[in-house]
N, C-alpha and C positions, 0 to 999 in steps of 0.2 A: 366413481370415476376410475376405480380401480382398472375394470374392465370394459369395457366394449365390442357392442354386435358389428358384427358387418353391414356398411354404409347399402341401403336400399336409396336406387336414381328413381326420381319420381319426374323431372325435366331436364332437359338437357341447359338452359338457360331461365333465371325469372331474374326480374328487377323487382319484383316485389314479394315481402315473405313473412308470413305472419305464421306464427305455429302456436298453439295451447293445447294444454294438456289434463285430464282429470282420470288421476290413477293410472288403468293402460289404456284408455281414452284418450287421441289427439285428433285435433283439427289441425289443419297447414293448409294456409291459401298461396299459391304460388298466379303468375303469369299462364293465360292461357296460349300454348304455342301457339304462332301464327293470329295471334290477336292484335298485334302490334300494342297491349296494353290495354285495351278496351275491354278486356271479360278478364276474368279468374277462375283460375280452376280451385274446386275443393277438395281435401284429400280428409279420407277418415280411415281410422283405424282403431278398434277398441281391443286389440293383442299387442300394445306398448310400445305396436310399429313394426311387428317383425311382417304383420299384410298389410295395404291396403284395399280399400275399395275403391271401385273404378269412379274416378272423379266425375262430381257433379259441376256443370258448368252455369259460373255465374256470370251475366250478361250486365259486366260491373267492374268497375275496377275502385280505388283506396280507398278499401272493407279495413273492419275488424271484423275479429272471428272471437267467440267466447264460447266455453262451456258451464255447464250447470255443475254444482260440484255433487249431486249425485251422477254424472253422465249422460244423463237422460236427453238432454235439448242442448243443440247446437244453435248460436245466436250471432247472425247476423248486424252492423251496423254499418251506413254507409256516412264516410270520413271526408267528402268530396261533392258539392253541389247538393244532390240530395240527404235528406237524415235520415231515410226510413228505416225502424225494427223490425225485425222479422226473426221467426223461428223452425224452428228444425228438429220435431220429436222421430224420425225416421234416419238417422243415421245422416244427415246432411242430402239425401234424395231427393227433395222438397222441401220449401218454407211459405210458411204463410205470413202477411205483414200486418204485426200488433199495430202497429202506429206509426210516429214521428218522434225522432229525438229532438226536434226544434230548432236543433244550432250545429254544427262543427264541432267535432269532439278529437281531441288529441292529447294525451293517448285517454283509455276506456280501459274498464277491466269490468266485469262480470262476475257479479253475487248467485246468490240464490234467490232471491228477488228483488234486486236492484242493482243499477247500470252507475258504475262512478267515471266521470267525466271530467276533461276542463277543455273549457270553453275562452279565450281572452283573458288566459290566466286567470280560472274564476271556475270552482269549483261547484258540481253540480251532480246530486244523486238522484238519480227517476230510478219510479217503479216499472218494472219488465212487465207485468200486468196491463200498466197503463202510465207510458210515458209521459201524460203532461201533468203526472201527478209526480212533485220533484221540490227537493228544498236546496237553499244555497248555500254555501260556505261561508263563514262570516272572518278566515284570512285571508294576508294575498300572498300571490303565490306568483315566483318567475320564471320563465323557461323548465314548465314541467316536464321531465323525461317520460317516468315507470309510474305506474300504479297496478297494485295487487293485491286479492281478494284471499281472506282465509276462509274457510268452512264456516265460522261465527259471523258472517256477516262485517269483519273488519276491514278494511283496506289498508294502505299501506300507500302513499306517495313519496314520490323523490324532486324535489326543484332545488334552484342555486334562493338563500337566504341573501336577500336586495341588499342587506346594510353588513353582514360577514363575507359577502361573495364566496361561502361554502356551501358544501350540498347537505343537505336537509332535508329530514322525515317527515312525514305527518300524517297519526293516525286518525282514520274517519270511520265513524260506525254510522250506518243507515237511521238507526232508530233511534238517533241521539238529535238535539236540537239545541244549537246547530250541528249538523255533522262533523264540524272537524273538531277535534278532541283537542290534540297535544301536540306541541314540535319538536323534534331534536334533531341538533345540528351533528353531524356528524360521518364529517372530512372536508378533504378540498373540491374545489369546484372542478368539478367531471364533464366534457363536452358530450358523453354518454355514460350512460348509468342504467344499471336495471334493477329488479328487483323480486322476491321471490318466498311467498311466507316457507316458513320451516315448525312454526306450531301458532297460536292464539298469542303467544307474547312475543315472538321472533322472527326475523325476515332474516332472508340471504340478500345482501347485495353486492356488485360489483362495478366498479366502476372504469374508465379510462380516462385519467385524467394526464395530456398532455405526451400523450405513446406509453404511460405506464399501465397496467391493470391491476386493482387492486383489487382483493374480496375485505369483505367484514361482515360479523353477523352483530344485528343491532337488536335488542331486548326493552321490551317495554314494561312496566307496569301490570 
């Protein structure tokens, strides 16, 4: 953060904004102008942002967007009435739809082959292969904000702990059973919060709790 490029305008206006990133690979779904809401546009860019590509438009609106963390496939999910997955080996130019996530996912984050989810505060990992192939979390979990995926297949959650009313980790790995491993509490309760790995044992996160912004890096096992 030392430095910074010069801000590229990609809309003049969006109410909605999702960006991810793998390497100098990004996706950004913004508002399609003049849609009043109803489509999205896609923006991609695998030079870290300094181009993009002229946006593909999705006939959709409250997406997630994910990438693979070799960069390869851009992934679709829909967050709103329908749940269908879809993918994107062509630079986000076309998707074809794997299947169904089943249920309402907020928020989502994207493995290497597997989708982490919650659903009714209630935690949920499918295969990107094949969605209805998916195990369940065995804690509970409240008002989750962030979830984030390392290179190893780990994630990373952030909720408010029901009986400390502070915000709270919780690491999940795919091929474990059940997937959620471990919790750690660690700070006050955040009306937002994000999160952001930094290697296989540490996340970046930051929080806004109350008009303050805090960062902290949290380390695991």
């Amino acid at each position: 953060g030392a430095t910074w490029s010069m801000p590229i305008s990609l809309v003049q206006q969006t109410n909605q904004l999702q960006l991810t990133a793998v390497r100098k690979t990004l996706a950004i779904l913004t508002d399609a102008p003049g849609s009043q809401g109803s489509s999205m546009y896609l923006w991609h860019s695998v030079d870290g942002g300094a181009n993009f590509l002229s946006p593909t438009l999705i006939a959709d609106s409250n997406l997630a967007v994910g990438i693979s963390p070799d960069g390869l496939t851009d992934w679709l999910v829909e967050l709103n009435g329908g749940t269908s997955l879809e993918k994107s080996t062509d630079g986000g130019a076309t998707f074809t739809t794997v299947g169904s996530v089943g249920t309402f996912f907020f928020p989502v984050a994207f493995g290497a082959q597997s989708l982490f989810g919650f659903s009714n505060n209630e935690l949920l990992v499918e295969s990107l292969a094949d969605p209805s192939m998916f195990q369940q979390g065995s804690m509970s979990y409240q008002s989750t904000m962030a979830v984030t995926v390392d290179d190893a297949q780990t994630a990373t959650s952030l909720d408010i702990d029901s009986n400390s009313n502070r915000l709270r980790a919780t690491r999940i790995r795919a091929d474990a059973t059940p997937p959620d491993m471990s919790q750690k509490l660690i700070g006050p309760a955040a009306s937002t919060a994000g999160v952001a790995p930094l290697s296989r044992k540490a996340v970046a996160v930051g929080i806004n709790t109350g008009g303050v912004y805090l960062y902290t890096t949290v380390t695991f096992p």
